[in-house]
C-alpha atoms as one frame of an Amber mdcrd trajectory, in Angstrom:
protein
 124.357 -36.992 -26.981 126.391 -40.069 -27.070 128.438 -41.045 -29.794 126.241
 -44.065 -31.368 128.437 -46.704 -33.253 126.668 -48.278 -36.332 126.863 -50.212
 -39.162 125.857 -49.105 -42.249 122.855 -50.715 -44.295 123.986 -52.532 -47.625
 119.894 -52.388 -48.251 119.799 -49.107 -51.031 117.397 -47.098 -50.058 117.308
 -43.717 -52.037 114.986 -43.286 -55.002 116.463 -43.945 -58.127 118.553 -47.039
 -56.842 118.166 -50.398 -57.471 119.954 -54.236 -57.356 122.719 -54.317 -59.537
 121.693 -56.696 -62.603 122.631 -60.460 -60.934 126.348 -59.862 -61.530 125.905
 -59.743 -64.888 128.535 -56.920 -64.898 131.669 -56.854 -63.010 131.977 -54.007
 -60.957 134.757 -54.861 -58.481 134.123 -55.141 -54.333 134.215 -53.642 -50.841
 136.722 -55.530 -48.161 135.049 -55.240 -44.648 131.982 -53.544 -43.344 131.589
 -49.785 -42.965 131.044 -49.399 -39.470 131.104 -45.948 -38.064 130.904 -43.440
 -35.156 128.342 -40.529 -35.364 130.032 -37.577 -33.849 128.306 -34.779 -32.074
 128.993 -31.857 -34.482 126.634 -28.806 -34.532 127.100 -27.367 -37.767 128.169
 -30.692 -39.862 126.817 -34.286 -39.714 130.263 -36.103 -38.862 131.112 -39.814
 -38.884 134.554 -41.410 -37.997 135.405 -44.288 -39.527 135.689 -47.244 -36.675
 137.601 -49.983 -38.634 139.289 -49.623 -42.090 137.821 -50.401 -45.340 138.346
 -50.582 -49.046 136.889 -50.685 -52.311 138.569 -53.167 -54.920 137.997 -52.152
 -58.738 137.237 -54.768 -61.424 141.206 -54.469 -62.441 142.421 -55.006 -59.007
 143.025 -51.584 -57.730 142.501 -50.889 -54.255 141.036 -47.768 -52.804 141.331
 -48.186 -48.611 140.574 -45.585 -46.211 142.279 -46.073 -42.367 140.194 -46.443
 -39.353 139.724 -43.458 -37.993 139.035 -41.225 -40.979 136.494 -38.333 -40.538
 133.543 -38.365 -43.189 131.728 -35.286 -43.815 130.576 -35.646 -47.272 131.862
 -32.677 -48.114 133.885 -34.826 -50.990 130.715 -34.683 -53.401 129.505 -30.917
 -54.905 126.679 -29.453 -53.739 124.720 -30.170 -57.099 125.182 -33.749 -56.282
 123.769 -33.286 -52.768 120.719 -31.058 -54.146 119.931 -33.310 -57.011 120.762
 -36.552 -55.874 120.642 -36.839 -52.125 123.064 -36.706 -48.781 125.631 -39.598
 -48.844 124.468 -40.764 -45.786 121.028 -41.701 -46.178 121.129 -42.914 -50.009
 122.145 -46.221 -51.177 125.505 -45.561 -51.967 127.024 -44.371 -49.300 129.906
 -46.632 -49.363 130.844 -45.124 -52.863 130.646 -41.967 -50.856 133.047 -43.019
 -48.313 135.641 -44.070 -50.066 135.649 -40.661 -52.572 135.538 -38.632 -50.040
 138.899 -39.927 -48.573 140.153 -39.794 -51.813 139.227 -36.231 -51.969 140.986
 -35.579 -48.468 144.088 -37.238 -49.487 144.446 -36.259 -53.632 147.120 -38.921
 -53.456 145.231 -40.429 -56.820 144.261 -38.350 -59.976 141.101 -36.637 -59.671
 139.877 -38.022 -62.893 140.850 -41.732 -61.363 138.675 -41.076 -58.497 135.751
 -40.310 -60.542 135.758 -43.192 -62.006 136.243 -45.905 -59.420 133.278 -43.682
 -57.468 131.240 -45.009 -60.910 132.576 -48.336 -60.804 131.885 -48.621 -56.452
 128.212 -47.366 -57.265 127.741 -50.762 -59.292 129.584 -52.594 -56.484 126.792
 -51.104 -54.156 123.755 -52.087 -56.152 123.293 -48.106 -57.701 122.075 -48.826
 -61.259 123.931 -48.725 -64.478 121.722 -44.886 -65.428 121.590 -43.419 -61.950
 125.610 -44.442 -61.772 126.867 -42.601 -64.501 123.989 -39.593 -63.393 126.015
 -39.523 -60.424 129.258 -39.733 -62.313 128.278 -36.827 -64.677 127.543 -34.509
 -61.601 131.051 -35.323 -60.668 132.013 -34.766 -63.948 130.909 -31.303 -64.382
 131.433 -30.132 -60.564 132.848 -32.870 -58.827 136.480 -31.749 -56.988 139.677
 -31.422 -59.342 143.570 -31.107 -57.480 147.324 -32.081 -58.672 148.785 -34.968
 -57.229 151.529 -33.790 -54.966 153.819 -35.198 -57.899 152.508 -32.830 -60.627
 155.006 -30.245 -62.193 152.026 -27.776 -61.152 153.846 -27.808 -57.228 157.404
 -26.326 -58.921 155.792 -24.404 -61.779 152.655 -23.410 -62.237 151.798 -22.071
 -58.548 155.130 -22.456 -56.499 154.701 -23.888 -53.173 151.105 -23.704 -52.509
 149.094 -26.789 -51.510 146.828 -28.017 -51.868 146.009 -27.541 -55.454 142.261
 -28.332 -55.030 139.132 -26.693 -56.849 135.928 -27.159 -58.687 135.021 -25.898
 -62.006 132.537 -23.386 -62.449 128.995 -24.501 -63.901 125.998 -23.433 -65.059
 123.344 -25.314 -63.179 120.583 -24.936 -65.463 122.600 -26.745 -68.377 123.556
 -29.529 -65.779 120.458 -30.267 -64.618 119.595 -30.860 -68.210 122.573 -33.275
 -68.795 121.050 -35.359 -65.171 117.769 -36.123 -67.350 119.636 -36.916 -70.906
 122.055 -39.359 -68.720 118.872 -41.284 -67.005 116.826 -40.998 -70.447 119.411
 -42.567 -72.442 122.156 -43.846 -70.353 124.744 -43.153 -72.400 128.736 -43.981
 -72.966 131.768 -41.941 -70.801 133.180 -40.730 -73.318 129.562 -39.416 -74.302
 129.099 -37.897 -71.032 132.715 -36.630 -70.855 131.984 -34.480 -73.770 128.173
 -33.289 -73.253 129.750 -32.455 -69.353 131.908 -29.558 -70.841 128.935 -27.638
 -72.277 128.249 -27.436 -68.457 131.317 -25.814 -67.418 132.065 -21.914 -67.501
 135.719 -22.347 -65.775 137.214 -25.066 -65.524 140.243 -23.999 -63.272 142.647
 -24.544 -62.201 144.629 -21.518 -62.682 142.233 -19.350 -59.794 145.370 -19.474
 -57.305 147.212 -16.396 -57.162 150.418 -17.093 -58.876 153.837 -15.379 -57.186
 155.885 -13.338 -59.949 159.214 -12.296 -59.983 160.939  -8.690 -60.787 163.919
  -9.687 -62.491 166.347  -8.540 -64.931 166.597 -10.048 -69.131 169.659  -8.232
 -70.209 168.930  -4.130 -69.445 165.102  -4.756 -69.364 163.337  -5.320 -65.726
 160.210  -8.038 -66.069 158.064 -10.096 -64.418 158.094 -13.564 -64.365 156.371
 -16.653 -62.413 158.707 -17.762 -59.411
C-alpha cells in the first residue's frame, strides 16, 4: 500500500470531547498544520511527520517537533489508550503529537511535559474535565526519565541512558480516580495528590546500578561507581 499523505482533522471527534469554552480560557496555540505520512508498518500504526510543527503554551514556551519525526503513540501508557482512546483517531491528537516527541527526546522534564500535554488539550478543543482525565492518566502512568543534565547520569546509575520508566499502578484504583476527575473536575494539585494512591512504584531506581569493590582503610566494600 502506498504511503497516503494527510492532514489531520482539527474537527474532535472522540467521545468525551468538546469546543473549548469561546476562548474564555487561554490555553496557548499550535504553529502550522499537522500534516503527515501513514507508513506501511505491520505490527505498529506509524506516521512521519511531513512538515514541522509546534505547540506554544499560554507563557510563551514552545514545544516543536522537526519534520520528519516518527509518531507511534507509544508516548501515552497503555491505560490511557484502553480508557481513553488511540491518539490517532480522538480529538486530540495534536496534544498527542507533540508529547510523544517529547517523550522521544526527554530533553524537557517529564513533569513539564505533562503539563503542556494538559494545556495543548485545551488548545485542541478537549474539555476542561476530560483534559485533566487525560492528565491524571499521565499522572499516575504516564512516562518519567532524567534530563540528560540530571546528577542521576554521574551518580545514581553511571552511564546508562536513557533513564526512562513508568511507575507501577494499580489499575483498579486508577480507573476510580478517571470517574472522580470527570465527576468533579478538580484542581492539579488535587489530582497530583489523589494520583499517588494509584501508584505501587514509582521508580526510578529499577536500573541495575554498577558497584564497586574497593578498599576504606583495611575493610573491602561495595560502593556505587
Amino acid at each position: 500500500m502506498k504511503a497516503l499523505l494527510i492532514v489531520v482533522s482539527m474537527v474532535a471527534l472522540s467521545a468525551g470531547v468538546s469546543a473549548a469554552d469561546g476562548g474564555k480560557n487561554n490555553y496557548g496555540a499550535f504553529e502550522g498544520k499537522v500534516i503527515v505520512e501513514w507508513l506501511d508498518d505491520p505490527f505498529v500504526p506509524t506516521m512521519r511527520l511531513v512538515e514541522p510543527f509546534a505547540y506554544r503554551q499560554p507563557q510563551g514556551k514552545v514545544w516543536a517537533v522537526p519534520g520528519g519525526h516518527l509518531v507511534k503513540g507509544r508516548g501515552l501508557p497503555p491505560l490511557f489508550r484502553d480508557l481513553i482512546g488511540q491518539p490517532f483517531n480522538g480529538g486530540f491528537r495534536k496534544s498527542s503529537i507533540v508529547y510523544d516527541y517529547a517523550t522521544q527526546t526527554m530533553t524537557e522534564p517529564w513533569d513539564d511535559a505533562q503539563h503542556m500535554f494538559l494545556d495543548a488539550t485545551g488548545a485542541e478543543g478537549v474539555n476542561e474535565a476530560e483534559g485533566k482525565a487525560m492528565y491524571m492518566l499521565l499522572r499516575t502512568q504516564g512516562s518519567r526519565w532524567e534530563v540528560p543534565s540530571s546528577t542521576c547520569y554521574g551518580h545514581c546509575h553511571g552511564k546508562q541512558e536513557p533513564l526512562l520508566w513508568r511507575p507501577v499502578v494499580d489499575e483498579e484504583t486508577v480507573v476510580e480516580l478517571l470517574g472522580w476527575v470527570r465527576r468533579n473536575n478538580p484542581s492539579l494539585p488535587e489530582i497530583d495528590e489523589r494520583a499517588q494512591s494509584a501508584i505501587l512504584d514509582p521508580g526510578p531506581h529499577v536500573f541495575p546500578q554498577q558497584r564497586c569493590r574497593v578498599f576504606s582503610g583495611s575493610t573491602l566494600v561495595n560502593i556505587l561507581c
